[in-house]
N, CA, C and O of each residue as an XYZ file, in Angstrom:
656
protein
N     -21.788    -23.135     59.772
C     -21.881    -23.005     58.344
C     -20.603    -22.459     57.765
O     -19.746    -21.870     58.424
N     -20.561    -22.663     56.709
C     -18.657    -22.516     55.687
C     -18.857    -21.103     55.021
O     -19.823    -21.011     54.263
N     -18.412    -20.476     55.126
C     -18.554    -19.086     54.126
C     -18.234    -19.410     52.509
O     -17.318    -20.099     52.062
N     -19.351    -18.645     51.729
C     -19.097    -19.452     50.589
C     -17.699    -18.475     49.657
O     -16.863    -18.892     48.855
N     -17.863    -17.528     50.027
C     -16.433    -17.148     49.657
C     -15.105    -17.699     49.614
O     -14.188    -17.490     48.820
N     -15.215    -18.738     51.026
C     -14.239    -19.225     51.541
C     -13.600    -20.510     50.625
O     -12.452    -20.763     50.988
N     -13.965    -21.162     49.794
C     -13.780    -22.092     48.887
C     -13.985    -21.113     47.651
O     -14.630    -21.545     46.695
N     -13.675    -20.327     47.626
C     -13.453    -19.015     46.257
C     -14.974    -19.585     45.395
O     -14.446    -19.823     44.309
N     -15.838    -19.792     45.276
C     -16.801    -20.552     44.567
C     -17.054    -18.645     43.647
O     -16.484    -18.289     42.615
N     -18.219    -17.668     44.618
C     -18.241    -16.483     43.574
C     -17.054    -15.848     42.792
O     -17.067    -15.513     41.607
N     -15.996    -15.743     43.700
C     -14.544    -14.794     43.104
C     -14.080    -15.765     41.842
O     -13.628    -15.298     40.796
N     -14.286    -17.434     42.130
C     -14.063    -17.902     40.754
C     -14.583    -17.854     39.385
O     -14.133    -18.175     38.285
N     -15.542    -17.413     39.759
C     -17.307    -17.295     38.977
C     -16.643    -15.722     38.207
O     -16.393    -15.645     37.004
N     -16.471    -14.705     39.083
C     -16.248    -13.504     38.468
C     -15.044    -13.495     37.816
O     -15.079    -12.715     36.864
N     -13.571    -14.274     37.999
C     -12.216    -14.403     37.746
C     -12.765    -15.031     36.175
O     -12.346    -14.554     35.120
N     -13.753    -16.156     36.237
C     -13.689    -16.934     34.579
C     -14.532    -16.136     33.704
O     -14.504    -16.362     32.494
N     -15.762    -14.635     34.494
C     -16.115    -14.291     33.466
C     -15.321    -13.101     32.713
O     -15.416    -12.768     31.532
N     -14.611    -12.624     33.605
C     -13.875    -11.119     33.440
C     -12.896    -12.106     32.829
O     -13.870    -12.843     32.980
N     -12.011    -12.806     32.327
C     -11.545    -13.761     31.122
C     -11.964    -13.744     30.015
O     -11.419    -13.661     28.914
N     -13.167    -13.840     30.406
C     -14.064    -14.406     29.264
C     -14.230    -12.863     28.320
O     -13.507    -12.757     27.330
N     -14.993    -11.944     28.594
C     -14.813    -10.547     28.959
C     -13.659    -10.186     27.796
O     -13.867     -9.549     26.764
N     -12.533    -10.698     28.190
C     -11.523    -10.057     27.670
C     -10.936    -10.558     26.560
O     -10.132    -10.077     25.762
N     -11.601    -11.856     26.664
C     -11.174    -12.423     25.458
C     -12.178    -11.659     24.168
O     -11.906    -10.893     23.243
N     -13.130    -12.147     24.534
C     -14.454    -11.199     23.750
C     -13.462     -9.636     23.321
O     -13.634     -9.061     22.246
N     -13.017     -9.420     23.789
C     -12.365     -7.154     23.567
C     -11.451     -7.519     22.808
O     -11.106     -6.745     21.915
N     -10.713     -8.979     22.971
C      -9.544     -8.877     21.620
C     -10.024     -9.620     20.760
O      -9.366     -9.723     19.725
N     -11.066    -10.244     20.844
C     -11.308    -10.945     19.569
C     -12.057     -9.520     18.776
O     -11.898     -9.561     17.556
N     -12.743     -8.436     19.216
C     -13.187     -7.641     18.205
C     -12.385     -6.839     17.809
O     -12.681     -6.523     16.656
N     -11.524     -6.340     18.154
C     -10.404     -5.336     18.180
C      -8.978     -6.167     17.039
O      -7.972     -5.691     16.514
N      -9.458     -7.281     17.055
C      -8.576     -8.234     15.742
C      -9.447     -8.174     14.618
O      -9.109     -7.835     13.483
N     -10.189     -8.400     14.858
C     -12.134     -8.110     13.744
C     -11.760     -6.961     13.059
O     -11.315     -6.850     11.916
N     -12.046     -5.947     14.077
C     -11.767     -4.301     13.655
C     -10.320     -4.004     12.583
O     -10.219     -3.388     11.522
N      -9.626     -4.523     13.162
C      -8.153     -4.469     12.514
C      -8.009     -5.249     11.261
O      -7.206     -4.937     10.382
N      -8.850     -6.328     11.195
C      -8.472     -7.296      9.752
C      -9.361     -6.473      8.798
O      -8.947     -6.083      7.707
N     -10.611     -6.226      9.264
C     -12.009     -5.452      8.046
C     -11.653     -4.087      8.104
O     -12.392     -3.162      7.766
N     -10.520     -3.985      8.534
C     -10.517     -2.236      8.049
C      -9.547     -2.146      7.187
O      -9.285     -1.027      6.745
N      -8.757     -3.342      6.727
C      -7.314     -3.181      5.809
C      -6.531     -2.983      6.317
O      -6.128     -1.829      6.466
N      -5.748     -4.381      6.996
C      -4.332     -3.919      7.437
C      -3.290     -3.748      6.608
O      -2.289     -3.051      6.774
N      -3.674     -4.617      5.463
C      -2.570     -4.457      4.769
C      -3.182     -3.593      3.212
O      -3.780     -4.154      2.294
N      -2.853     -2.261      3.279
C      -3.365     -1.387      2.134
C      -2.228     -1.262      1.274
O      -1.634     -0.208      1.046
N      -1.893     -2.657      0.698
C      -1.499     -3.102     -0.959
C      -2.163     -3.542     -1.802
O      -2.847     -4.562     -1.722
N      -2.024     -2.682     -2.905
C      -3.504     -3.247     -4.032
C      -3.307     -4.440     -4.813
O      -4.036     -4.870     -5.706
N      -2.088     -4.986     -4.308
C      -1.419     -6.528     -4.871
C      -2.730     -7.339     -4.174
O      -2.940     -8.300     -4.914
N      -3.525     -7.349     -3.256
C      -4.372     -8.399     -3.530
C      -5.686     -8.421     -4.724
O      -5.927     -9.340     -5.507
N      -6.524     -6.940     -4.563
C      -7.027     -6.616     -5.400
C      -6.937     -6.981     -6.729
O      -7.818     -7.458     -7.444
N      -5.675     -6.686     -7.020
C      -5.383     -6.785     -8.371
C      -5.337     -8.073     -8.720
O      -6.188     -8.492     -9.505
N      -4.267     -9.000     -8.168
C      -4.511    -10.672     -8.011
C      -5.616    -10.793     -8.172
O      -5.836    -11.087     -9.346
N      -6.897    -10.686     -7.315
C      -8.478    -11.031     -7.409
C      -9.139    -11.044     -8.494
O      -9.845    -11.941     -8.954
N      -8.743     -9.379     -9.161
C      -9.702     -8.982    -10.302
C      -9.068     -8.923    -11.677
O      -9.753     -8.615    -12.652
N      -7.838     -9.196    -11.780
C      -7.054     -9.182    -13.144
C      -6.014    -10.316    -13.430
O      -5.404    -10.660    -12.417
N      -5.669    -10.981    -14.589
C      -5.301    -11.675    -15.043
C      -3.505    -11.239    -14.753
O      -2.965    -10.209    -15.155
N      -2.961    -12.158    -14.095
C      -1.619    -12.109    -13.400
C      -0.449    -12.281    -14.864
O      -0.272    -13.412    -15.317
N       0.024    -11.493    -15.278
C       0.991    -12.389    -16.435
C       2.252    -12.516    -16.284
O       2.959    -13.243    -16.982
N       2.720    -11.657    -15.150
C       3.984    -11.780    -14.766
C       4.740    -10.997    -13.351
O       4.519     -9.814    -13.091
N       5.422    -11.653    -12.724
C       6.865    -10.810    -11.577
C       5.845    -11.451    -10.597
O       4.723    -11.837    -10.927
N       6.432    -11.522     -9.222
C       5.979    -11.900     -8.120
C       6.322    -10.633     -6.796
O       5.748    -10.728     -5.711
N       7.253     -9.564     -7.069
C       7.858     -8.747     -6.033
C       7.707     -7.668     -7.200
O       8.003     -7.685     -8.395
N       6.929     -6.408     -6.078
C       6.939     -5.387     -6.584
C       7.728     -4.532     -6.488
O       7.352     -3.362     -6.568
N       9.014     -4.840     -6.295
C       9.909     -3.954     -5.854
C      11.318     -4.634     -6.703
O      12.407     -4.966     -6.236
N      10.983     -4.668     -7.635
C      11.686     -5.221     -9.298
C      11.636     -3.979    -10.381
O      10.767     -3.109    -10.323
N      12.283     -3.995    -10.998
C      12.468     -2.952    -12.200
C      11.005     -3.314    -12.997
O      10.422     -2.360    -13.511
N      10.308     -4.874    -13.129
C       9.555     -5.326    -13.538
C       8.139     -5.092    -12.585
O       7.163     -4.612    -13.161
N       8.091     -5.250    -11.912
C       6.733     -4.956    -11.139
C       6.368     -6.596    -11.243
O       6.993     -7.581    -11.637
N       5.036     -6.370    -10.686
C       4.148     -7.211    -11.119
C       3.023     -6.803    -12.269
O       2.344     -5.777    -12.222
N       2.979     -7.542    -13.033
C       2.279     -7.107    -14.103
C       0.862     -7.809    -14.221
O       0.660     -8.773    -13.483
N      -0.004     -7.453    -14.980
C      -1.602     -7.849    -15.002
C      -1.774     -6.930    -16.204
O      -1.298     -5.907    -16.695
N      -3.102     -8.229    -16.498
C      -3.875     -7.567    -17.941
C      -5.048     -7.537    -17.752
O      -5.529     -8.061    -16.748
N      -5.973     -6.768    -18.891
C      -7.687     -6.576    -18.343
C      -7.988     -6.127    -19.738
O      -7.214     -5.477    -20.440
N      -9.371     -6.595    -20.127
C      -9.754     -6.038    -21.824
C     -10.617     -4.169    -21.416
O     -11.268     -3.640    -22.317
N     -10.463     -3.442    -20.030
C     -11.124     -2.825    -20.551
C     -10.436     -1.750    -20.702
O      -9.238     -1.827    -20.975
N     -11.042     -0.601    -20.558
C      -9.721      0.845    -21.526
C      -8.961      1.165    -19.766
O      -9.230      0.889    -18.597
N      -7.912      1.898    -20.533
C      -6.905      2.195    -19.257
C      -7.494      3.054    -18.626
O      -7.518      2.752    -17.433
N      -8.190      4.376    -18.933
C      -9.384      5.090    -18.062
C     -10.618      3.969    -16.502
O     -10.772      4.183    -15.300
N     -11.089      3.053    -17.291
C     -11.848      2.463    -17.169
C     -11.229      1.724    -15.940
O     -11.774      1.653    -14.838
N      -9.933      1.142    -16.295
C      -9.577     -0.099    -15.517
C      -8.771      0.930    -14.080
O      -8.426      0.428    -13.010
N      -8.620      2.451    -14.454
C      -7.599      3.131    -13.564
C      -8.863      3.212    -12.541
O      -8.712      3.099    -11.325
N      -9.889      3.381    -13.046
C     -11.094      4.192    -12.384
C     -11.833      3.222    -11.161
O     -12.500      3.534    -10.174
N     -11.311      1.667    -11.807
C     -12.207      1.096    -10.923
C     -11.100      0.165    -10.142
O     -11.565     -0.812     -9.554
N      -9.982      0.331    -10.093
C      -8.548      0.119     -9.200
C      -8.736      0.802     -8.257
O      -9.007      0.348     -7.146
N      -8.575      2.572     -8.655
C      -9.099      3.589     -7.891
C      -9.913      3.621     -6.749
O      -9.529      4.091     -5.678
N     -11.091      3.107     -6.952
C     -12.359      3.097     -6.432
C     -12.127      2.214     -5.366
O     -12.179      2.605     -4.199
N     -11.868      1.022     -5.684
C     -11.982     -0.156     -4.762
C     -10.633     -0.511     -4.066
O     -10.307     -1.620     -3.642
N      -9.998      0.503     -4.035
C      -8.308      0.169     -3.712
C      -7.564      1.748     -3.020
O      -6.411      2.096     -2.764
N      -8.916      2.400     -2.911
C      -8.667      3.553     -1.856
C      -7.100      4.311     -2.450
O      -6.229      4.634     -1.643
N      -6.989      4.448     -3.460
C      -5.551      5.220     -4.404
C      -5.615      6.913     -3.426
O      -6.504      7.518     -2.827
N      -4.676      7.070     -3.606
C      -4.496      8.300     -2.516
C      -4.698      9.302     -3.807
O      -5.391     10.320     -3.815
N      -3.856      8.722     -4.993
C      -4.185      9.953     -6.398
C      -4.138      9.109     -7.518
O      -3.546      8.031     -7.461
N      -4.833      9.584     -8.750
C      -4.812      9.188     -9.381
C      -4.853     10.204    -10.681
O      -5.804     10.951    -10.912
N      -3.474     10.093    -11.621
C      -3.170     10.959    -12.339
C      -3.198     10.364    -14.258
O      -2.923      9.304    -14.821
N      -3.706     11.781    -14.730
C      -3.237     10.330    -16.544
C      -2.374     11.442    -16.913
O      -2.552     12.654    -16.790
N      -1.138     10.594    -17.523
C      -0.398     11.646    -18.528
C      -0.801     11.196    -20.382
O      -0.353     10.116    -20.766
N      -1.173     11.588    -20.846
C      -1.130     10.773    -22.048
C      -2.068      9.304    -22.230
O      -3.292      9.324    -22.360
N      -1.724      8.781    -22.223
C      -2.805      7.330    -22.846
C      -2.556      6.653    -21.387
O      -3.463      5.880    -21.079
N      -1.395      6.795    -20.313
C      -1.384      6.415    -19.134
C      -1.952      6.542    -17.937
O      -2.096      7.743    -17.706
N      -2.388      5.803    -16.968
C      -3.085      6.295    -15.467
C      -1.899      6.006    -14.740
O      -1.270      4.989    -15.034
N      -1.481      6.804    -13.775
C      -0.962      6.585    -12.181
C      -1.745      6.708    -11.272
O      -2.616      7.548    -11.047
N      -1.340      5.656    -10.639
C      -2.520      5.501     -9.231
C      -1.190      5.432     -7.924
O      -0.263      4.622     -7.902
N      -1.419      6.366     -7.073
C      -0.530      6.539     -5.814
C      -0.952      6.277     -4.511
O      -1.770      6.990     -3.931
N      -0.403      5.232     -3.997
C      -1.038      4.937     -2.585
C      -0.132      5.192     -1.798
O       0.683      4.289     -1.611
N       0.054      6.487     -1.064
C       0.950      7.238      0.189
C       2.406      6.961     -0.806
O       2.356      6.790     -2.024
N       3.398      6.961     -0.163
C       4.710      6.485     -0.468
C       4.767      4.370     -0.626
O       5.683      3.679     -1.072
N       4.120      4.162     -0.356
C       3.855      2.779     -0.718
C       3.970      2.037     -2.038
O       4.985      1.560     -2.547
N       3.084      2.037     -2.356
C       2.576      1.689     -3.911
C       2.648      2.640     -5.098
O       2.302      3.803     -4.890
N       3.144      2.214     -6.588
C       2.475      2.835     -7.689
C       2.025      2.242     -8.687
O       2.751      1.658     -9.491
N       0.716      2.314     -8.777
C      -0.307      1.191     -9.971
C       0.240      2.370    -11.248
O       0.249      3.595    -11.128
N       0.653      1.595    -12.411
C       0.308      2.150    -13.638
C      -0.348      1.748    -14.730
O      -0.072      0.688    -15.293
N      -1.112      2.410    -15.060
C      -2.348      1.213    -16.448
C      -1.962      1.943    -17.858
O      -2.188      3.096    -18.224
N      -1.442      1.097    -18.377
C      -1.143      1.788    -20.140
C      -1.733      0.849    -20.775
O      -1.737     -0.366    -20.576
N      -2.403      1.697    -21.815
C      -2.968      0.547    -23.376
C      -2.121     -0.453    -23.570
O      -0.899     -0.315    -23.504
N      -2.830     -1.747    -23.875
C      -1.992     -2.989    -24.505
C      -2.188     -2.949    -25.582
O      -3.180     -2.271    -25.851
N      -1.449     -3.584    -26.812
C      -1.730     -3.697    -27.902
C      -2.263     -5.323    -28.127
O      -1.684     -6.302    -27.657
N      -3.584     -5.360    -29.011
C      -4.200     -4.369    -29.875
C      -4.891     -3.551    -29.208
O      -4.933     -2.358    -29.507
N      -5.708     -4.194    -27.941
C      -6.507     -3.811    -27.340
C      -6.546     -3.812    -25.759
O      -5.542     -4.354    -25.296
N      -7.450     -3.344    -24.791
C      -7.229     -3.785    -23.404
C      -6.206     -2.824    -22.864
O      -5.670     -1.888    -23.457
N      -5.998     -3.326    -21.338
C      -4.674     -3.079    -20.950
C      -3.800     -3.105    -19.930
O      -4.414     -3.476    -18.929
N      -2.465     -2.857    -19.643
C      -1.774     -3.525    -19.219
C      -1.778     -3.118    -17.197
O      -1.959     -1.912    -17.027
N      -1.734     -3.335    -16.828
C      -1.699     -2.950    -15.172
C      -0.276     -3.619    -14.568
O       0.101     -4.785    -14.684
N       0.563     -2.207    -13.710
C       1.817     -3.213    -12.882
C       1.669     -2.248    -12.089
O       1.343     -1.062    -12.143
N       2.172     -3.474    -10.858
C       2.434     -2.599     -9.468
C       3.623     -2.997     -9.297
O       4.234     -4.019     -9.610
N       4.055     -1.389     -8.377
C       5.574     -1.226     -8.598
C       5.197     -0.980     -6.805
O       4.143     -0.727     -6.221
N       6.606     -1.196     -6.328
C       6.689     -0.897     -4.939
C       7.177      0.759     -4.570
O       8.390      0.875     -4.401
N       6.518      1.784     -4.459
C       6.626      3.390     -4.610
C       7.901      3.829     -5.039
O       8.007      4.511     -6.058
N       8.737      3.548     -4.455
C      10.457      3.934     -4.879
C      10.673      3.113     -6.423
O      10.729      3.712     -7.497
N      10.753      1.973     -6.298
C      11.126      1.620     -7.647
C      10.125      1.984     -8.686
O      10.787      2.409     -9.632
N       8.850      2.028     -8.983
C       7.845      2.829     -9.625
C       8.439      4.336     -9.855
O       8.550      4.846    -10.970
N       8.784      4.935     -8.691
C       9.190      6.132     -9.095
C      10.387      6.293     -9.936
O      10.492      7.161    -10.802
N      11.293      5.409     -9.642
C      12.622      5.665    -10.497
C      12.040      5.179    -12.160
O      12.145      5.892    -13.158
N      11.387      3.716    -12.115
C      11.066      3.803    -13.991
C      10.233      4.966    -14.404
O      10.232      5.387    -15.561
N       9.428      5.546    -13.312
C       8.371      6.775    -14.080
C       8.708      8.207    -13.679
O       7.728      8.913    -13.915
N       9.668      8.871    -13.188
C       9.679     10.106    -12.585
C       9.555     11.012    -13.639
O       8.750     11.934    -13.508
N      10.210     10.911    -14.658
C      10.346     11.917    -15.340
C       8.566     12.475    -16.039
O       8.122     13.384    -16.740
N       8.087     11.366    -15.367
C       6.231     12.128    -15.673
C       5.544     12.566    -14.139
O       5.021     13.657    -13.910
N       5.657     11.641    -13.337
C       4.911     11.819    -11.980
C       5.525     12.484    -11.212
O       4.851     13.042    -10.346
N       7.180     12.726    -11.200
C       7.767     13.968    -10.593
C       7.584     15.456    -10.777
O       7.702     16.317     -9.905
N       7.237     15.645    -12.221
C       6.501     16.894    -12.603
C       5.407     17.168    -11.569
O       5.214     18.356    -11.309
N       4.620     16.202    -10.905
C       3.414     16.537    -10.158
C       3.753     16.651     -8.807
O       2.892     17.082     -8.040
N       5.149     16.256     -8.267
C       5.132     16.887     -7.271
C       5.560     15.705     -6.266
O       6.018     15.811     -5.128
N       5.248     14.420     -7.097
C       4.949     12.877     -6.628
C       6.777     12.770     -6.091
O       7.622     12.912     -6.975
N       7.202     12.539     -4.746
C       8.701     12.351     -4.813
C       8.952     11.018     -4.468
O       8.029     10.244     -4.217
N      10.117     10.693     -4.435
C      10.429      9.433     -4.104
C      10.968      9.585     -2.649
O      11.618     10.582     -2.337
N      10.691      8.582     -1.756
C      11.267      8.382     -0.030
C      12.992      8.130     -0.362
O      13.560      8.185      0.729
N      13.605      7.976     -1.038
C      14.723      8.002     -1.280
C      15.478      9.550     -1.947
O      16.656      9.841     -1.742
N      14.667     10.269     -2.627
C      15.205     11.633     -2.966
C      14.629     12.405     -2.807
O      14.363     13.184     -3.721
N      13.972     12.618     -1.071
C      13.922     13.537     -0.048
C      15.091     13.715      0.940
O      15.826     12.873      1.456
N      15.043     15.233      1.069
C      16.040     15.391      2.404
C      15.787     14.573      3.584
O      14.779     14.873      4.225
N      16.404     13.729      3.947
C      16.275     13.238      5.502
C      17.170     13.230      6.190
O      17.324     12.341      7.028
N      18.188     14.433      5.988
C      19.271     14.658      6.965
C      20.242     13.749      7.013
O      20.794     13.424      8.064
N      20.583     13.170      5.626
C      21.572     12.189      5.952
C      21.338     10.616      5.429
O      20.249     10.387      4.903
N      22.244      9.582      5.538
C      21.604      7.923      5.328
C      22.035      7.860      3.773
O      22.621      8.836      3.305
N      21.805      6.917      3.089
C      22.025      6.809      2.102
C      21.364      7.340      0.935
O      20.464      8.141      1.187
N      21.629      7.046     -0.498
C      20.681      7.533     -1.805
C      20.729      9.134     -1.501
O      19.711      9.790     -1.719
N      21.735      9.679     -1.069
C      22.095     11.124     -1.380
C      21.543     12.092     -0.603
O      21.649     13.297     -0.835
N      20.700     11.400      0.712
C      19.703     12.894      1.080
C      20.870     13.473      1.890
O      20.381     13.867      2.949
N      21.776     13.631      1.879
C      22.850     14.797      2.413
C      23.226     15.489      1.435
O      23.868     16.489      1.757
N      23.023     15.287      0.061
C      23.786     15.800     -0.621
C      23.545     17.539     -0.925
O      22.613     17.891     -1.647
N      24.400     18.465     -0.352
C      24.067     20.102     -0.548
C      24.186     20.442     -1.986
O      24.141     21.658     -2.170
N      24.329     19.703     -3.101
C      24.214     20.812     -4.207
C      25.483     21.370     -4.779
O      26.321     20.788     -4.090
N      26.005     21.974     -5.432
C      27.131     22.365     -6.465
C      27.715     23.214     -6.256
O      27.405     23.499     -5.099
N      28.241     23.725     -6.503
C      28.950     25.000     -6.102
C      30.439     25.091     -6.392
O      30.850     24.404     -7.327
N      31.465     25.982     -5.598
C      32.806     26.575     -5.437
C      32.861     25.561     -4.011
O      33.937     24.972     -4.105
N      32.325     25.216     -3.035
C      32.537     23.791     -2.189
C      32.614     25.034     -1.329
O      32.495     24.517     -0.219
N      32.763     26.643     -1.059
C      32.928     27.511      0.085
C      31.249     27.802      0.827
O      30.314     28.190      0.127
N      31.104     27.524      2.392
C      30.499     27.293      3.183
C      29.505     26.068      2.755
O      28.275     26.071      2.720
N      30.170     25.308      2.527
C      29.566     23.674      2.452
C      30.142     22.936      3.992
O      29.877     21.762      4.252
């Protein structure tokens, strides 16, 4: 009699299911990774739920811009909500919405009514708005110390230039 091992018949049996097996662990672990938000930019959101009127790159002096009829409270609140905003601040008739150093949503009244929504890419958002959201503490990844590199983070400050 032939040993059935000997023509690999079980070890092949276990080789195609432990494959199989593994394919199954990355197909959920790609699952896991797509439904949890890989990509946490509220540029799709916003695309989805608001009327697009202008820019394609958020990392323009312009943003991308969007409109919505309901109040800027209203429309910050439910951006907010469904778009996981790390903060969300109003100065005046305005909302800022902050996602890490990433993103900055801002919603101001349109005239007559409604209002206006743009996403800015965090740095350039910060440079058109600092002089409100820097008061809070909000900095830009470009005018932090990082020991050096460009956009000034070496720069020590003023002085007589003695122990610089």
């Amino acid at each position: 009699m032939s040993d059935p091992n000997a023509s690999g018949g079980p070890n092949r049996k276990l080789i195609g299911w432990s494959i199989v097996a593994v394919c199954v662990v990355i197909a959920l672990i790609i699952a896991i990774v797509v439904s949890s938000g890989g990509d946490s930019s509220p540029e799709k959101y916003l695309r989805k739920n608001f009327d697009h009127v202008s820019g394609t790159d958020p990392d323009t002096d312009a943003g991308i811009v969007f409109e919505d009829d309901g109040t800027v409270t209203s429309v910050a609140s439910k951006i907010a909500a469904d778009t996981d905003a790390d903060e969300n601040r109003a100065d005046g008739s305005n909302q800022y919405l902050r996602y890490d150093d990433d993103w900055l949503v801002v919603v101001e009244p349109r005239d007559p009514s409604g209002s206006t929504i743009t996403l800015y890419e965090y740095d350039r958002g910060y440079r058109n708005h600092a002089t409100v959201i820097g008061l809070w503490g909000w900095s830009s990844f470009y005018g932090r110390n990082t020991g050096g590199g460009s956009s000034g983070g070496s720069f020590r400050g003023g002085g007589s230039g003695s122990g610089k």
